[in-house]
C-alpha positions in Angstrom: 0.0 0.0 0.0 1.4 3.1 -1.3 0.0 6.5 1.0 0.4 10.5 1.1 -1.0 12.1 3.6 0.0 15.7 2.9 -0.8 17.2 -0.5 -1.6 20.6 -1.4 -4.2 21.7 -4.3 -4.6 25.3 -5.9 -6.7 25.7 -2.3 -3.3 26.7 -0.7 -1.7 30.4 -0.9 1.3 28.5 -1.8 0.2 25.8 -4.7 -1.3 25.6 -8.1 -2.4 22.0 -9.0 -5.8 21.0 -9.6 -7.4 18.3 -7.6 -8.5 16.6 -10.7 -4.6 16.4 -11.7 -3.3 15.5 -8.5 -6.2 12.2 -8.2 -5.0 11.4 -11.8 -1.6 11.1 -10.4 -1.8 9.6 -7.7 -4.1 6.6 -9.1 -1.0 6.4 -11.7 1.1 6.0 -9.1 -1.4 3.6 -7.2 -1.9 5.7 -3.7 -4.2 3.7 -1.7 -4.9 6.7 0.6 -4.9 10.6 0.3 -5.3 13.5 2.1 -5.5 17.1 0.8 -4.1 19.5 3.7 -4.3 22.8 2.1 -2.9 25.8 4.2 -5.8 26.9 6.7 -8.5 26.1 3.9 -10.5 23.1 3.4 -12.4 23.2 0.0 -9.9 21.4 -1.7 -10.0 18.6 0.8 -14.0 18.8 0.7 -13.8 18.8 -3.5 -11.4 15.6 -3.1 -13.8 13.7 -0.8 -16.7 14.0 -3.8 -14.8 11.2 -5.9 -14.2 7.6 -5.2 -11.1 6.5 -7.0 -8.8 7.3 -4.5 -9.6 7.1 -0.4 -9.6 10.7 1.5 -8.8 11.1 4.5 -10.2 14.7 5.3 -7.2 17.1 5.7 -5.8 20.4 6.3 -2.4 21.9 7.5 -3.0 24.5 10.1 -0.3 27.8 10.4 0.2 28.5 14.5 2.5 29.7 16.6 4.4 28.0 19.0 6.0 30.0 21.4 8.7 31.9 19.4 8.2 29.3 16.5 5.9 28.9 13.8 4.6 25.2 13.4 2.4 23.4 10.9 -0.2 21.0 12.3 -2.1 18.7 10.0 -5.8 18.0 11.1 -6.2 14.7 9.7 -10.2 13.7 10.0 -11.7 16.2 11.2 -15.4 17.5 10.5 -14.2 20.5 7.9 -18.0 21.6 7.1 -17.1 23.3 10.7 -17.4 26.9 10.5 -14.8 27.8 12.5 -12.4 26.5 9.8 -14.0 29.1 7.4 -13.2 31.7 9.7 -9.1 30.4 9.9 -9.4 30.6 6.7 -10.5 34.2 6.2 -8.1 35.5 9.0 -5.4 33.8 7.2 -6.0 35.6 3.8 -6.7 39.0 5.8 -3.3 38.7 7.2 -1.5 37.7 3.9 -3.1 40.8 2.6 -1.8 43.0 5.4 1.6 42.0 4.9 2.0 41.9 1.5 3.1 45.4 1.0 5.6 45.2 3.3 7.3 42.2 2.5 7.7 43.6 -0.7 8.9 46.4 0.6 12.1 44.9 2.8 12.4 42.6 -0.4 12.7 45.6 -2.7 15.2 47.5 -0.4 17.6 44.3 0.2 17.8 43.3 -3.3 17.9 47.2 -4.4 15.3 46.3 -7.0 12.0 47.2 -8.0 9.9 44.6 -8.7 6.8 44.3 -11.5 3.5 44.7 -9.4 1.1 43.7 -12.1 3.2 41.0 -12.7 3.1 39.8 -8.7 -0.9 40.5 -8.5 -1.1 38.6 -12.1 0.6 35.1 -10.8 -1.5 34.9 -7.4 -4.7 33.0 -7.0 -6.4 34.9 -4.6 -7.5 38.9 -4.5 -3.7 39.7 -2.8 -0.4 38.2 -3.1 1.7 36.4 -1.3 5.7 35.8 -0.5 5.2 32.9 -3.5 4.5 35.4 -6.2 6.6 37.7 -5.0 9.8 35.4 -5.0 8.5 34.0 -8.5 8.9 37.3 -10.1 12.0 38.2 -7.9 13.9 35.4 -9.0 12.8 35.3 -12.7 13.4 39.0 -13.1 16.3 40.1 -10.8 19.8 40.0 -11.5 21.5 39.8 -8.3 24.5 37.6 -7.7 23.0 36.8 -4.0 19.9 35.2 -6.0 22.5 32.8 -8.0 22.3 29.8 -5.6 18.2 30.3 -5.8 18.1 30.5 -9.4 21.0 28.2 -10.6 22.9 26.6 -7.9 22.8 24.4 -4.9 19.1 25.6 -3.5 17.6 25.7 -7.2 15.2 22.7 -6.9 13.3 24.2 -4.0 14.1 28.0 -4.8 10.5 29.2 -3.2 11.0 27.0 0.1 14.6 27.9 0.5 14.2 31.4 -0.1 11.3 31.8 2.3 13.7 29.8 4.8 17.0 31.5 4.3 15.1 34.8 3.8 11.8 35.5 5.3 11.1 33.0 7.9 10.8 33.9 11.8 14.1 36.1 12.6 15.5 36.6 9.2 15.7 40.2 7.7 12.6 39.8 5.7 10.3 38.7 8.7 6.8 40.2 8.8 5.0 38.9 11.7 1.2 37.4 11.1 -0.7 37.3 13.5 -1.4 33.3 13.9 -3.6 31.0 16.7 -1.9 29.3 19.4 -0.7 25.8 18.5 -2.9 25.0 22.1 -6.0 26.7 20.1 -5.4 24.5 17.2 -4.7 21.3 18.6 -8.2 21.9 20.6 -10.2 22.8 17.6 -9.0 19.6 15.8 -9.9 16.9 18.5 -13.1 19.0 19.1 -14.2 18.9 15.4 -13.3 14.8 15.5 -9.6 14.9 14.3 -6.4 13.8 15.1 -3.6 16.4 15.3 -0.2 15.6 13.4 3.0 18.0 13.8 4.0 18.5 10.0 7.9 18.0 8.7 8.7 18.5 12.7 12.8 18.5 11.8 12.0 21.5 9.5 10.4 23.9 12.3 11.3 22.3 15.5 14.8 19.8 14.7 14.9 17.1 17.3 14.5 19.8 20.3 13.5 17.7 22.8 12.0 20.3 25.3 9.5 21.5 22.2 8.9 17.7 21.6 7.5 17.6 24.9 5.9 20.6 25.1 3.8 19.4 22.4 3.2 16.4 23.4 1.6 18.0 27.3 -0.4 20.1 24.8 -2.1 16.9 23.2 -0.3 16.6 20.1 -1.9 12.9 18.4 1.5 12.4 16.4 4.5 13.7 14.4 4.9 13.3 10.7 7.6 11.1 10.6 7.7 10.1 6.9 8.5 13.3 5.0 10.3 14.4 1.4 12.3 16.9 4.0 13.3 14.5 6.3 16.6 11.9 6.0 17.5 8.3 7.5 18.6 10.4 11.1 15.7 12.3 11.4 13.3 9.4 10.8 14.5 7.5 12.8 14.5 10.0 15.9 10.8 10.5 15.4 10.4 6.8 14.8 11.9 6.7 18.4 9.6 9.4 19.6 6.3 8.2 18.7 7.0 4.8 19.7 7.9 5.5 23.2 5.1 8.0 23.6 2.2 6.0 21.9 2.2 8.5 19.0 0.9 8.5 15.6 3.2 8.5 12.7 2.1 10.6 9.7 3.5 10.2 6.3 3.0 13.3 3.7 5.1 14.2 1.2 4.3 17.8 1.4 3.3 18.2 -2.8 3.4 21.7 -3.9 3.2 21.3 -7.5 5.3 23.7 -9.6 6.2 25.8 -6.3 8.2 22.7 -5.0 9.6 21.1 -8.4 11.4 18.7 -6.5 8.4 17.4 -4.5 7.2 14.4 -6.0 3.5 13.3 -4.8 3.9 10.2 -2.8 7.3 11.2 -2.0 7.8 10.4 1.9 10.5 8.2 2.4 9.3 5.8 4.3 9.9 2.3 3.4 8.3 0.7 6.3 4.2 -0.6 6.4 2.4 2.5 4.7 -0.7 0.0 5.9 0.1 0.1 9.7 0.4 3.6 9.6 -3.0 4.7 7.9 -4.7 2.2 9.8 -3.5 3.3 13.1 -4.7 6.7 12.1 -7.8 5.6 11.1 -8.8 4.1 14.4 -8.0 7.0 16.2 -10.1 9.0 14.1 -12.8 6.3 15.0 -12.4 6.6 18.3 -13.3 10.5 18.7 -16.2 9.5 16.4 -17.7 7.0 19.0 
């Protein structure tokens, strides 16, 4: 049994592919089970759940903060007809929006460049735009010898991701705050809407920081997604560690973006142990807040 259970549709800020083109591919590449976790929105997820070729798991990845952190956590069957995921949903935009000028702004001034705005608006999916369009145009347009690794060199085959990561992300010079929930708040609203709560790519955001593994874990946390395109042999095997001596789930998402991350494959999550065990484990804790 072949699984991804972490895939992003045109539904996320930060992805273009049509649900109908991500079911084709992963029937091609004979995924059992699915889930579509789009950035604080749930319609692609919903849309997904209307077929029957491929099993969905109802999904979404959730933006939070964690203390001085910003953390993904995947809501993996939860009831998403829930309204208050439509209002995460609209926060999330209206803060995207209230950044964006900004961002561009510190972008603009570090790079001493002025970038196309037409050009940003014209790339984004939503009425705003995001670091995603702004990085598109920034690296297709710019010539800046700092943007050479991004464009052509070592960091080329994720240049969005490693951008954001190198660039923008929590205490680099082109931080913007948002103003995010609590990963407490989150964690609550998806065990109290019948899901299980999973820490996405956990090495990316928290590394193997013990003292956050276990402040997560007092907070309720179901699991930690062990099986990831971002995570190596080490790092699976110190969450491998972590969720069997805590009676933790063990998710398994690739993290598909699409065109945004070319070197994201769907069903890409390195794990080569039984895809079967893990889906059905989740599973029957999702059954169990349903009874």
């Amino acid at each position: 049994m072949i699984i991804d259970l972490h895939v992003h549709s045109k539904y996320s800020f930060d992805s273009t592919s049509e649900i109908e083109d991500i079911l084709h591919m992963a029937a091609e590449k004979n995924i059992t089970y699915l889930a579509i976790c789009d950035h604080n929105a749930v319609a692609g997820s919903l849309l997904a759940q209307q077929q029957e070729k491929i099993k969905i798991i109802p999904g979404i990845e959730i933006d939070c903060f964690f203390e001085d952190k910003i953390v993904h956590i995947l809501g993996l069957g939860c009831d998403l007809k829930d309204q208050r995921f439509k209002e995460l949903e609209l926060h999330y935009y209206d803060e995207l929006r209230r950044i964006a000028w900004e961002r561009l702004a510190k972008v603009e001034e570090f790079h001493h460049v002025k970038l196309d705005v037409d050009k940003i608006k014209s790339l984004s999916h939503f009425d705003g735009f995001s670091n995603v369009e702004i990085e598109r145009v920034l690296l297709a347009d710019c010539d800046d010898p700092y943007l050479l690794p991004y464009q052509k060199g070592a960091k080329s085959a994720n240049p969005i991701a490693n951008y954001y990561w190198d660039n923008l992300a929590i205490g680099k010079w082109g931080y913007v705050e948002l103003k995010l929930p609590d990963f407490r708040e989150i964690i609550n609203l998806i065990h109290d809407t019948g899901g299980v709560a999973i820490c996405a790519h956990p090495n990316v955001n928290i590394g193997h920081d013990l003292e956050s593994i276990d402040k997560l874990i007092q907070a309720k946390i179901d699991g930690f997604e062990v099986y990831c395109s971002y995570h190596d042999q080490d790092d699976i095997l110190f969450y491998e560690n972590i969720v069997r001596e805590k009676g933790l789930l063990s998710g398994c998402g690739s993290d598909y973006h699409g065109v945004t991350k070319p070197n994201i494959e769907l069903g890409q999550t390195n794990c080569q142990g039984d895809m079967q065990a893990i889906v059905e484990r989740i599973l029957d804790r999702i059954y169990e807040k349903d009874i």
